[in-house]
C-alpha positions as CSV (number, residue, x, y, z in Angstrom):
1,X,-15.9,12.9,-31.0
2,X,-12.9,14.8,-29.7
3,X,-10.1,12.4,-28.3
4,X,-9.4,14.7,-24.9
5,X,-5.8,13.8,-24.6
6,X,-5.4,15.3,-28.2
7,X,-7.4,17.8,-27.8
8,X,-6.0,19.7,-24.4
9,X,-3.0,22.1,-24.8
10,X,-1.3,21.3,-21.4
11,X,-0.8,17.3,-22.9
12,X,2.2,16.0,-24.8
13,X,1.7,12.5,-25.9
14,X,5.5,11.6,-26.0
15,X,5.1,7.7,-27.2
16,X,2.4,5.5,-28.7
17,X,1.7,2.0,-29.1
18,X,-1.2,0.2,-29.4
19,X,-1.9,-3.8,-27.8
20,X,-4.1,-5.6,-30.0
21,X,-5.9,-9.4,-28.9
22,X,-8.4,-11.4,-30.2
23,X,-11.4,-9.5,-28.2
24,X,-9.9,-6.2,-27.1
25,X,-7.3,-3.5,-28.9
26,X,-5.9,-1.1,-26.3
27,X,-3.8,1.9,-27.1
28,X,-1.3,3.2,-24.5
29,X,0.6,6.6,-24.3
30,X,2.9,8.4,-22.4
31,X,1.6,11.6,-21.5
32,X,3.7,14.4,-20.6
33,X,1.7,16.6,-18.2
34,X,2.6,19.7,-16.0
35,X,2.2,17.3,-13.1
36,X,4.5,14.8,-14.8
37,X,4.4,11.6,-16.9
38,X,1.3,9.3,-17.0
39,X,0.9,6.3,-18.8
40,X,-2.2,6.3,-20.4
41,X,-4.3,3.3,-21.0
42,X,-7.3,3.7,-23.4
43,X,-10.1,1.1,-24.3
44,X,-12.7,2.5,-26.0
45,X,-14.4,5.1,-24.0
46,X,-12.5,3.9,-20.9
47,X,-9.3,5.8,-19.9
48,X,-6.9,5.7,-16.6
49,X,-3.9,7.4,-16.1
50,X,-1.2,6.3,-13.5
51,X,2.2,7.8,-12.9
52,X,5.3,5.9,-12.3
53,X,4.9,4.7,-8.4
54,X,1.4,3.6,-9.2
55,X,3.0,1.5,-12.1
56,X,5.4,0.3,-9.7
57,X,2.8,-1.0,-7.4
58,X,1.0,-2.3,-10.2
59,X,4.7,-4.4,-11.0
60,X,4.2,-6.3,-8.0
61,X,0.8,-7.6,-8.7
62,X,-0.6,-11.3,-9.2
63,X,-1.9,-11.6,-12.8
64,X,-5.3,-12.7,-10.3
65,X,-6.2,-8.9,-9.9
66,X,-7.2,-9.0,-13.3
67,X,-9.8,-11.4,-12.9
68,X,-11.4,-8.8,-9.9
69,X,-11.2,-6.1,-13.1
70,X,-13.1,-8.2,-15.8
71,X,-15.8,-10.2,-12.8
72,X,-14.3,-13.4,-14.7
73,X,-11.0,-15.5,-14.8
74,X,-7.9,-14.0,-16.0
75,X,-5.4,-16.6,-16.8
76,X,-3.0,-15.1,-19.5
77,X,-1.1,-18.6,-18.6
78,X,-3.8,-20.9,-19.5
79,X,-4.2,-19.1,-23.3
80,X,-0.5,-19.8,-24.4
81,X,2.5,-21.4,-23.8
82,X,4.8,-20.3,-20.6
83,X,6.1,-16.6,-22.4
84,X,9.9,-16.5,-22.4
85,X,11.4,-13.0,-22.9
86,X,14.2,-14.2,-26.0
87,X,11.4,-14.7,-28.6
88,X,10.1,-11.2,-27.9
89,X,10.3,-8.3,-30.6
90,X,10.0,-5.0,-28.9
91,X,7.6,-2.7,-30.2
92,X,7.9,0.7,-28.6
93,X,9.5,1.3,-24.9
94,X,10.0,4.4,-23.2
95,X,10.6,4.9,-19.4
96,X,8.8,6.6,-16.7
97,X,9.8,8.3,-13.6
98,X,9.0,10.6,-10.3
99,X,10.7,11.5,-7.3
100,X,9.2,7.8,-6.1
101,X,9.7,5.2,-9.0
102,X,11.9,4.8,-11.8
103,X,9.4,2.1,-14.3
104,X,10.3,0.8,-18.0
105,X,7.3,0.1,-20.2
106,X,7.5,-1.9,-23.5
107,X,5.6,-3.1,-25.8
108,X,6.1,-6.7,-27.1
109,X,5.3,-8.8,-30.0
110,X,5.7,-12.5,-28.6
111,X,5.1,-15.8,-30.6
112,X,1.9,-15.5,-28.3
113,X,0.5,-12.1,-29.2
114,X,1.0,-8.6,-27.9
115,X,1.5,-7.5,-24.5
116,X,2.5,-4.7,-22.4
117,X,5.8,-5.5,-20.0
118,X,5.7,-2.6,-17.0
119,X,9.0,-3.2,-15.4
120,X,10.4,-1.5,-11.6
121,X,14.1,-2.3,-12.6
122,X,15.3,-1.3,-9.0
123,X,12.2,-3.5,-7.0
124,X,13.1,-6.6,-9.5
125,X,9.3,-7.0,-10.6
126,X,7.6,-6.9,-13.9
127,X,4.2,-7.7,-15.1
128,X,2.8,-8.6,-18.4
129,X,-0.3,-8.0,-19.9
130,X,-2.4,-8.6,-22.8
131,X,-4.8,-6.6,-24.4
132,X,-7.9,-7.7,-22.4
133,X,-6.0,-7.1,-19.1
134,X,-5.8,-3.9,-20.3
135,X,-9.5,-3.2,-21.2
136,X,-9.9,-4.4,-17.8
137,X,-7.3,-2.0,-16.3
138,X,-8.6,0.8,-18.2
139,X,-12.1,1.1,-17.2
140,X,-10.4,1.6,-13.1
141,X,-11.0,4.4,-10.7
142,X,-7.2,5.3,-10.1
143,X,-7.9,4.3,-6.6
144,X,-6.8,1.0,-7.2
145,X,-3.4,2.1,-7.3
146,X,-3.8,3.0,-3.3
147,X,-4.6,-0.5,-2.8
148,X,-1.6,-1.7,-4.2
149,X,0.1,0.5,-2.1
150,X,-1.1,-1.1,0.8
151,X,2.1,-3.1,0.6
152,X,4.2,-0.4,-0.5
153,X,7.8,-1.9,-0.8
154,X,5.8,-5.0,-2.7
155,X,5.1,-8.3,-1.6
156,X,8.2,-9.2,0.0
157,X,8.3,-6.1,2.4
158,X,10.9,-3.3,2.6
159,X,13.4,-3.1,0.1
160,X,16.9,-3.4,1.0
């Protein structure tokens, strides 16, 4: 089987890190396209691609809309301690950006297992997710992003 982001000539994988968990390993890529950088999320057979506004919106999200990806409870909480940021070991970061959004992404080792950080410096948001959040992110239409968008300056409204 031919991996398709390897495989087509107009793609430059730029960075590559993978998120491992108990259930789930999840590798994630920043793709250089001729329409710009993607991050690339890949579980299995299951790929999306979002540029850096849809990350953005994606900052701003309850940890809950995982639970609509996987049809089950996501509570990243409940499975280990409260995370603090000062035990982390970083892994691989690299930034993303479009006219729109500016968006750091890293990948952490934390005392409670791997996760992805995507991080809108200039909106003060940041989400972290583990490896199953990811499988469940992964197998989205890019639609999604659109509904995060709804609320396109994030939860607290326009930014000042």
């Amino acid at each position: 089987m031919t991996d398709a982001t390897e495989s087509a000539p107009h793609l430059e994988i730029a960075e590559e890190t993978e998120i491992r968990g108990d259930d789930a390993a999840v590798t994630v890529r920043q793709i250089k396209t001729p329409k710009g950088e993607r991050l690339e999320v890949r579980a299995g057979d299951e790929v999306l691609r979002a540029d850096a506004l849809g990350l953005e919106s994606l900052s701003w999200q309850d940890l809950d809309v995982f639970s609509d990806f996987l049809g089950y409870e996501y509570d990243l909480a409940a499975r280990s301690e409260p995370e603090s940021d000062a035990d982390d070991a970083v892994d691989c970061e690299f930034t993303l950006s479009n006219e729109y959004a500016d968006i750091v992404v890293r990948s952490v080792v934390s005392p409670d297992g791997d996760r992805l950080v995507i991080e809108a410096p200039k909106k003060h948001f940041s989400i972290r997710v583990d490896a199953e959040g990811l499988e469940g992110l992964a197998a989205q239409d890019t639609s999604i992003f659109s509904e995060f968008l709804e609320t396109p300056h994030g939860p607290g409204g326009h930014a000042h």
